[in-house]
N, C-alpha and C positions, 0 to 999 in steps of 0.2 A: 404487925409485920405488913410491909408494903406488899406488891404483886409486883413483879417485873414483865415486863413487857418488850415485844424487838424495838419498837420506840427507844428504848434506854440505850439499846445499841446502835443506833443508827450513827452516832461518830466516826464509826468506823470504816465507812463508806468514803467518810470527807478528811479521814485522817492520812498524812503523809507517810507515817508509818507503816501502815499496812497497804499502801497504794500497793509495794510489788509481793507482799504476803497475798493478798486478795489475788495476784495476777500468776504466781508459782503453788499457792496454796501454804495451809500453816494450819497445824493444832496446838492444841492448848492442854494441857494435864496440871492438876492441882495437885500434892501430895502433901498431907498433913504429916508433920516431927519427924520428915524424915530431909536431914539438910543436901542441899546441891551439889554436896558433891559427891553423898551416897546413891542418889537418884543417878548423876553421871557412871558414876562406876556399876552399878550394877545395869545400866545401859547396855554397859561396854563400849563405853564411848573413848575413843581415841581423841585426846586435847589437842587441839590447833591452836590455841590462844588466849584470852581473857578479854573481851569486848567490854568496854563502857558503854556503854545503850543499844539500842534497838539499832541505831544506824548502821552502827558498825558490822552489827551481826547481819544484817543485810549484804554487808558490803565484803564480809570474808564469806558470804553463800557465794556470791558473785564469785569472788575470787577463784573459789573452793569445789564449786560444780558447776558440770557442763550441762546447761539448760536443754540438752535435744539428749540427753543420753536418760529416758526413765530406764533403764536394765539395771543401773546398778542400785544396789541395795542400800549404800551410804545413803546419811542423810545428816545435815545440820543441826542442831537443838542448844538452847542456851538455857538456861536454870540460875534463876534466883529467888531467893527468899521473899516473902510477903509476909506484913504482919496479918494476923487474924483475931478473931475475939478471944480462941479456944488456945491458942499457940501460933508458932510462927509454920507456913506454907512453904513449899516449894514449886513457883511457875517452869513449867517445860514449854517451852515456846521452839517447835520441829517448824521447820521452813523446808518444806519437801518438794521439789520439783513432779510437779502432778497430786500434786493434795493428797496423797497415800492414809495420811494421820499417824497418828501415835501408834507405833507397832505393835502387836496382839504378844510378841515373844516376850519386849520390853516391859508392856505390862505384868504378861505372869512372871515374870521374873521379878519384879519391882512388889509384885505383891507375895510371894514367895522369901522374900528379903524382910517384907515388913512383919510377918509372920514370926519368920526364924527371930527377931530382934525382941530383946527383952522388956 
């Protein structure tokens, strides 16, 4: 097993992608066997749409939230699958205007879900 190191992420810096994640803030949530769209529903996430890449999802945040308004408690998040060694993931990728991160309610809910699940 290798050691990771911030070296390995340093793309991130000079990636286009995360130029305005870097500049509004974004987390990141892994969830193992549990698919995108149970991780959205038990979010409580209300659907705006279906995004083909990073870009877009950037581009309906823009749409979608007022960059001077931190009060409101919405917040963007897209989710899709990753493969992995063990099974297949679920990326949550939150684009939160003021870096907030992945909600504390969302999580005990999400893990509260994964629980109840057989």
């Amino acid at each position: 097993m290798t050691s990771v190191t911030a070296r390995d992420y340093t793309w991130i810096r000079s990636s286009p992608l995360f130029g305005n994640a870097l500049d509004c803030g974004y987390s990141l949530a892994l969830v193992r066997g549990v698919p995108p769209e149970e991780v959205l529903r038990v979010m409580g996430a209300e659907p705006q749409g279906t995004c083909a890449g990073v870009e877009e999802l950037i581009e309906l945040q823009d749409e979608l939230c007022d960059p001077m308004d931190f009060s409101d408690d919405s917040f963007l998040a897209g989710a899709f699958t990753v493969p992995g060694e063990d099974g297949d993931w679920t990326l949550v990728w939150e684009l939160a205007r003021g870096g907030t991160g992945i909600r504390p309610r969302f999580m005990a809910a999400l893990r509260s879900a994964m629980l109840m699940s057989p």
